[in-house]
C-alpha positions in Angstrom: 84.2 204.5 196.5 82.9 205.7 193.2 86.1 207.9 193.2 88.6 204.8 193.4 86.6 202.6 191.2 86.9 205.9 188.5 91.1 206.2 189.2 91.4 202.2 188.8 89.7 202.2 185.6 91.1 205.9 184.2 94.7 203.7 185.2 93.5 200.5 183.4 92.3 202.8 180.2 96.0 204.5 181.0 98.2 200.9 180.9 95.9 199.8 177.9 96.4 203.0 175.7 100.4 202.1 175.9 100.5 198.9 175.3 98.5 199.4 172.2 101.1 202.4 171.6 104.3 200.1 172.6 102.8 197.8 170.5 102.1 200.2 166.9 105.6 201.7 167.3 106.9 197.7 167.6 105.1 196.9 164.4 106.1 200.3 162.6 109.8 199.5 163.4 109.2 195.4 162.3 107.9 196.8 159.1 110.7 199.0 158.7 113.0 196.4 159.2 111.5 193.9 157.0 111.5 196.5 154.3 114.9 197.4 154.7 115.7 193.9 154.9 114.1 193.5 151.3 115.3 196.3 149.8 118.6 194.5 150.9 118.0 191.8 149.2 116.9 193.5 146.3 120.0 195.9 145.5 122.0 192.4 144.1 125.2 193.3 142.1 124.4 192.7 138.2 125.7 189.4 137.1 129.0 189.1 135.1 130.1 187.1 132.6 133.8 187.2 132.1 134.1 189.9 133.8 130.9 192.2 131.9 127.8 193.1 134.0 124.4 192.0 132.0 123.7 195.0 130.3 127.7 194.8 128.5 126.9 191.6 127.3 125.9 190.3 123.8 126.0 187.5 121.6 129.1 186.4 119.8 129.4 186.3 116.1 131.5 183.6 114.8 132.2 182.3 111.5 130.8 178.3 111.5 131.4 177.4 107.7 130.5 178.0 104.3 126.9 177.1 102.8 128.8 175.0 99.9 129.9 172.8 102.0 126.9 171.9 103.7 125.3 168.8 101.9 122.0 167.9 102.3 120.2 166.2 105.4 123.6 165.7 107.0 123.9 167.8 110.3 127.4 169.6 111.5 128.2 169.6 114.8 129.3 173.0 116.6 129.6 174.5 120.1 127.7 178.1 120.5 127.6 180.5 122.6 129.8 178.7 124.9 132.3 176.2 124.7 130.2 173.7 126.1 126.5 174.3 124.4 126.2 171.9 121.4 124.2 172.3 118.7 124.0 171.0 114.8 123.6 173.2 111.8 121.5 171.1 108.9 120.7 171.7 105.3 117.3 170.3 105.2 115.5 168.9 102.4 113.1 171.8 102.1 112.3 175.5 103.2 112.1 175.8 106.8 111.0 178.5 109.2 113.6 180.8 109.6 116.5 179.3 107.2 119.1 180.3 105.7 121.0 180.3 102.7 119.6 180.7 99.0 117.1 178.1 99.9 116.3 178.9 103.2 116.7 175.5 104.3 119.7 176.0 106.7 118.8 175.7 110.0 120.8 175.4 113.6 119.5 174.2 116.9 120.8 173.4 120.6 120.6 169.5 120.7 120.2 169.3 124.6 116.5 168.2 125.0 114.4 170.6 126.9 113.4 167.5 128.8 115.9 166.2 130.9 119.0 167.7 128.7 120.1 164.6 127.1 121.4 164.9 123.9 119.2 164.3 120.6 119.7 163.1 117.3 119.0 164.2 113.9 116.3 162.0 112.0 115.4 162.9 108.2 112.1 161.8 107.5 111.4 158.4 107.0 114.9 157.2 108.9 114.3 155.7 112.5 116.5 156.4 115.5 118.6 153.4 116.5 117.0 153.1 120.0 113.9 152.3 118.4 114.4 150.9 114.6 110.3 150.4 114.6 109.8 154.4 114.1 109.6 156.5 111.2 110.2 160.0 111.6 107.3 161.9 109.4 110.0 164.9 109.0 113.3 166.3 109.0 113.2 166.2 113.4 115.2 165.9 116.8 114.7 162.4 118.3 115.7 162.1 122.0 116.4 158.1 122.7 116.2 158.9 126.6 112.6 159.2 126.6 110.9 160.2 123.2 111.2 163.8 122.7 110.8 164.6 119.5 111.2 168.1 117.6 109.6 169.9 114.3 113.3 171.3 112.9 111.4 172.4 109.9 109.0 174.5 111.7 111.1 176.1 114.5 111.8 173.2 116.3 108.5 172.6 118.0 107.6 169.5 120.4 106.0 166.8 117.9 105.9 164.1 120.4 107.0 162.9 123.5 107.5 164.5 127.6 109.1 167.8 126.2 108.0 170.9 127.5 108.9 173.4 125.3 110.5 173.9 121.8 114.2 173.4 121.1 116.4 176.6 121.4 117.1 177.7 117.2 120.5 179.2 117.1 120.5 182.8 114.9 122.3 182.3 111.7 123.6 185.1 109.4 124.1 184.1 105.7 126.9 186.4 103.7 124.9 185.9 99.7 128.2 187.3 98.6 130.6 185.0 99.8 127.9 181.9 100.9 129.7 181.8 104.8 127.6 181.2 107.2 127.7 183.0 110.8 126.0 182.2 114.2 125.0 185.8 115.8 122.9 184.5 118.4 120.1 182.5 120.4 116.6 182.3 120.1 114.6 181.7 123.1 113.6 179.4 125.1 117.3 178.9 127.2 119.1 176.4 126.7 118.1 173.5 128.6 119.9 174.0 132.6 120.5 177.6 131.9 118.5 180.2 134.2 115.0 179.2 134.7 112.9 176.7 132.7 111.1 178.0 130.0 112.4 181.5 129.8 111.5 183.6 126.7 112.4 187.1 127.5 115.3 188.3 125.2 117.7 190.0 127.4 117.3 186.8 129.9 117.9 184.3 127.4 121.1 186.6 126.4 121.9 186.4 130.1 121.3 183.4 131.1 122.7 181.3 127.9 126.1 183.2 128.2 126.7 181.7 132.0 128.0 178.6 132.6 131.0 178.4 130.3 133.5 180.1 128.7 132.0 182.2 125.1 133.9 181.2 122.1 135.3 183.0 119.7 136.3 180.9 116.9 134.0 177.5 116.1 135.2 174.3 114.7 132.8 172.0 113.2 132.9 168.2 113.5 130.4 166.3 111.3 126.8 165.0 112.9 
Protein backbone atom coordinates (compact mmCIF):
# COMPACT_ATOMS: atom_id res chain seq x y z
CA UNK A 1 0.00 0.00 0.00
CA UNK A 2 2.87 2.30 1.03
CA UNK A 3 4.28 1.42 -2.38
CA UNK A 4 1.19 2.83 -4.48
CA UNK A 5 0.59 5.70 -2.16
CA UNK A 6 4.74 6.42 -3.07
CA UNK A 7 4.08 5.95 -7.19
CA UNK A 8 0.74 8.26 -6.99
CA UNK A 9 2.59 10.97 -5.30
CA UNK A 10 6.21 10.39 -7.34
CA UNK A 11 3.34 10.78 -10.53
CA UNK A 12 1.67 13.88 -8.87
CA UNK A 13 5.41 15.51 -8.14
CA UNK A 14 5.92 14.17 -11.99
CA UNK A 15 2.54 16.13 -13.68
CA UNK A 16 3.41 19.12 -11.37
CA UNK A 17 7.16 19.49 -12.36
CA UNK A 18 5.67 20.00 -16.16
CA UNK A 19 3.26 22.07 -15.79
CA UNK A 20 5.47 24.37 -13.94
CA UNK A 21 7.98 23.62 -16.97
CA UNK A 22 5.03 24.04 -19.85
CA UNK A 23 4.31 26.90 -18.03
CA UNK A 24 8.21 28.79 -17.78
CA UNK A 25 8.80 27.96 -21.44
CA UNK A 26 5.00 29.66 -22.19
CA UNK A 27 6.19 32.78 -20.37
CA UNK A 28 9.82 32.70 -21.89
CA UNK A 29 8.27 32.65 -25.42
CA UNK A 30 5.35 35.50 -24.22
CA UNK A 31 8.25 37.59 -23.25
CA UNK A 32 10.01 36.99 -26.29
CA UNK A 33 7.18 37.93 -28.25
CA UNK A 34 6.28 40.99 -26.46
CA UNK A 35 9.82 42.11 -26.89
CA UNK A 36 9.94 41.47 -30.30
CA UNK A 37 6.71 43.01 -30.58
CA UNK A 38 8.40 46.31 -29.10
CA UNK A 39 11.33 46.27 -30.69
CA UNK A 40 8.82 46.41 -33.70
CA UNK A 41 7.37 49.17 -32.74
CA UNK A 42 10.37 50.78 -32.01
CA UNK A 43 12.45 50.52 -35.37
CA UNK A 44 9.79 53.50 -36.95
CA UNK A 45 11.09 54.95 -40.23
CA UNK A 46 12.61 58.59 -39.49
CA UNK A 47 10.19 61.28 -40.30
CA UNK A 48 10.35 63.34 -43.61
CA UNK A 49 9.76 66.56 -44.39
CA UNK A 50 9.58 67.10 -48.09
CA UNK A 51 10.97 64.27 -48.79
CA UNK A 52 14.37 64.71 -46.03
CA UNK A 53 14.52 62.28 -42.98
CA UNK A 54 15.04 64.34 -39.51
CA UNK A 55 18.52 64.43 -39.36
CA UNK A 56 18.70 66.21 -43.27
CA UNK A 57 16.66 68.83 -42.08
CA UNK A 58 17.38 72.40 -40.98
CA UNK A 59 16.01 75.68 -40.73
CA UNK A 60 15.51 77.95 -43.70
CA UNK A 61 17.12 81.28 -44.03
CA UNK A 62 15.19 83.81 -45.79
CA UNK A 63 15.56 87.36 -46.36
CA UNK A 64 12.34 89.28 -44.41
CA UNK A 65 13.27 93.01 -44.90
CA UNK A 66 15.64 95.64 -44.20
CA UNK A 67 16.09 97.27 -40.54
CA UNK A 68 15.43 100.85 -42.21
CA UNK A 69 12.30 100.17 -42.88
CA UNK A 70 11.15 98.99 -39.76
CA UNK A 71 9.58 101.94 -37.84
CA UNK A 72 9.05 101.87 -34.43
CA UNK A 73 6.37 99.95 -32.24
CA UNK A 74 4.71 98.93 -35.57
CA UNK A 75 4.84 95.03 -36.02
CA UNK A 76 5.28 93.28 -39.70
CA UNK A 77 3.62 90.49 -40.45
CA UNK A 78 5.42 87.28 -42.03
CA UNK A 79 5.03 83.47 -42.43
CA UNK A 80 8.24 81.35 -41.10
CA UNK A 81 9.23 78.35 -41.30
CA UNK A 82 6.22 77.29 -43.06
CA UNK A 83 3.87 78.78 -45.27
CA UNK A 84 1.31 78.75 -42.75
CA UNK A 85 3.23 79.73 -39.24
CA UNK A 86 2.60 83.47 -38.67
CA UNK A 87 4.57 85.55 -36.80
CA UNK A 88 5.42 89.56 -36.48
CA UNK A 89 8.79 91.16 -36.48
CA UNK A 90 8.73 94.54 -34.20
CA UNK A 91 11.08 97.33 -33.63
CA UNK A 92 10.36 97.95 -30.03
CA UNK A 93 10.77 100.98 -28.11
CA UNK A 94 13.81 99.75 -26.15
CA UNK A 95 16.59 96.96 -25.90
CA UNK A 96 15.08 93.65 -25.60
CA UNK A 97 16.40 90.22 -24.84
CA UNK A 98 17.85 88.80 -27.75
CA UNK A 99 17.24 91.80 -30.47
CA UNK A 100 18.57 92.76 -33.24
CA UNK A 101 19.69 95.46 -35.20
CA UNK A 102 22.04 98.43 -33.94
CA UNK A 103 19.74 98.74 -31.14
CA UNK A 104 18.90 95.51 -30.38
CA UNK A 105 15.41 96.14 -30.22
CA UNK A 106 14.24 94.01 -33.23
CA UNK A 107 12.45 91.20 -32.13
CA UNK A 108 10.25 88.33 -34.05
CA UNK A 109 7.71 85.95 -32.49
CA UNK A 110 5.04 83.17 -33.58
CA UNK A 111 1.65 84.98 -32.76
CA UNK A 112 -0.35 81.69 -32.28
CA UNK A 113 -0.97 81.72 -28.38
CA UNK A 114 0.47 78.74 -26.60
CA UNK A 115 -2.93 78.53 -25.17
CA UNK A 116 -5.45 77.40 -27.34
CA UNK A 117 -3.57 78.77 -30.76
CA UNK A 118 -5.55 81.73 -31.40
CA UNK A 119 -3.95 84.51 -32.85
CA UNK A 120 -2.50 87.53 -30.65
CA UNK A 121 -2.05 91.06 -31.01
CA UNK A 122 0.62 93.40 -30.63
CA UNK A 123 0.08 96.05 -27.63
CA UNK A 124 2.80 98.83 -27.03
CA UNK A 125 2.62 99.82 -23.61
CA UNK A 126 0.06 101.88 -22.40
CA UNK A 127 -2.31 100.96 -25.60
CA UNK A 128 -5.33 98.55 -24.73
CA UNK A 129 -6.49 95.68 -26.97
CA UNK A 130 -9.92 96.36 -28.56
CA UNK A 131 -11.63 93.38 -26.78
CA UNK A 132 -11.12 95.00 -23.67
CA UNK A 133 -10.54 99.03 -24.05
CA UNK A 134 -10.34 99.06 -19.94
CA UNK A 135 -6.63 97.55 -20.04
CA UNK A 136 -3.36 99.08 -20.23
CA UNK A 137 -0.63 96.99 -21.36
CA UNK A 138 2.48 97.90 -18.77
CA UNK A 139 4.92 96.95 -21.88
CA UNK A 140 5.65 96.42 -25.36
CA UNK A 141 3.41 92.57 -25.16
CA UNK A 142 1.24 89.91 -27.00
CA UNK A 143 -2.39 90.26 -25.96
CA UNK A 144 -4.63 87.20 -26.81
CA UNK A 145 -8.51 88.52 -26.86
CA UNK A 146 -9.75 84.77 -26.76
CA UNK A 147 -8.99 84.42 -23.20
CA UNK A 148 -6.20 86.86 -21.77
CA UNK A 149 -2.91 85.55 -22.55
CA UNK A 150 -0.53 87.95 -22.38
CA UNK A 151 3.27 87.92 -23.37
CA UNK A 152 6.70 89.84 -22.13
CA UNK A 153 8.08 90.51 -26.03
CA UNK A 154 10.69 92.53 -24.41
CA UNK A 155 12.06 89.86 -22.23
CA UNK A 156 11.71 86.72 -24.51
CA UNK A 157 8.27 86.64 -24.75
CA UNK A 158 7.34 85.28 -21.32
CA UNK A 159 3.70 84.58 -19.89
CA UNK A 160 2.76 88.05 -18.03
CA UNK A 161 -0.76 87.10 -17.47
CA UNK A 162 -3.50 85.12 -18.31
CA UNK A 163 -4.16 80.76 -18.89
CA UNK A 164 -0.81 80.43 -20.98
CA UNK A 165 1.29 77.74 -20.30
CA UNK A 166 4.46 78.49 -21.71
CA UNK A 167 6.37 81.34 -23.40
CA UNK A 168 5.72 82.48 -27.03
CA UNK A 169 8.01 80.72 -29.64
CA UNK A 170 10.95 83.94 -30.57
CA UNK A 171 11.82 83.44 -34.16
CA UNK A 172 15.97 83.62 -34.76
CA UNK A 173 16.87 86.69 -36.56
CA UNK A 174 20.26 87.41 -38.27
CA UNK A 175 21.06 91.14 -38.78
CA UNK A 176 23.60 91.94 -41.95
CA UNK A 177 25.47 95.57 -39.94
CA UNK A 178 26.69 96.01 -43.42
CA UNK A 179 23.82 96.22 -45.51
CA UNK A 180 20.96 96.62 -42.29
CA UNK A 181 18.79 93.32 -44.00
CA UNK A 182 17.37 91.48 -41.71
CA UNK A 183 17.16 87.47 -42.05
CA UNK A 184 15.07 84.78 -40.16
CA UNK A 185 17.46 81.57 -39.65
CA UNK A 186 15.44 79.78 -37.27
CA UNK A 187 13.09 78.97 -34.13
CA UNK A 188 13.60 79.08 -30.70
CA UNK A 189 11.88 76.62 -28.54
CA UNK A 190 9.09 76.01 -27.18
CA UNK A 191 7.07 74.55 -30.70
CA UNK A 192 4.87 76.32 -32.10
CA UNK A 193 1.65 76.07 -30.67
CA UNK A 194 -0.13 72.38 -32.43
CA UNK A 195 3.27 71.25 -33.55
CA UNK A 196 4.61 67.87 -31.95
CA UNK A 197 3.98 67.77 -28.34
CA UNK A 198 3.11 70.66 -25.92
CA UNK A 199 5.82 72.26 -24.34
CA UNK A 200 8.80 70.84 -26.22
CA UNK A 201 12.21 72.50 -25.66
CA UNK A 202 14.69 70.08 -27.04
CA UNK A 203 16.42 71.69 -30.14
CA UNK A 204 16.53 69.05 -32.76
CA UNK A 205 12.59 68.36 -31.85
CA UNK A 206 11.57 71.82 -32.05
CA UNK A 207 13.57 71.77 -35.64
CA UNK A 208 11.51 68.64 -36.25
CA UNK A 209 8.50 69.20 -35.23
CA UNK A 210 8.07 73.06 -36.44
CA UNK A 211 9.03 72.07 -39.99
CA UNK A 212 5.88 69.50 -40.35
CA UNK A 213 2.74 70.57 -41.15
CA UNK A 214 3.18 72.81 -44.08
CA UNK A 215 5.12 73.53 -46.89
CA UNK A 216 8.91 75.58 -45.78
CA UNK A 217 9.24 78.69 -47.59
CA UNK A 218 11.75 80.06 -49.30
CA UNK A 219 11.15 83.58 -50.07
CA UNK A 220 8.89 85.76 -47.32
CA UNK A 221 6.66 88.59 -48.04
CA UNK A 222 5.79 90.89 -45.36
CA UNK A 223 2.37 92.49 -44.91
CA UNK A 224 2.09 95.22 -42.23
CA UNK A 225 0.74 94.28 -38.40
Amino acid sequence: MKSLKRESNDRSKGRRDFLKLALTAGGVVTLSAVGSFLRFLAFIPAPTVGGQTVHQLSWPKVKLLNAKSLEPLKPVSFNYPLDNTPNIIVKLGEKADKGIGPDGNIVAYSTLCQHLGCYFSFQMGGSSPLCDPSYKAPTAEGYCCCHGGEYDLVHSGQVIGGPPPRAVPMVLLEYDEATGDIYAVGMGPPTIFGHGPAGTTDLAAVLQYDMQGGDVVRQVTVLAG
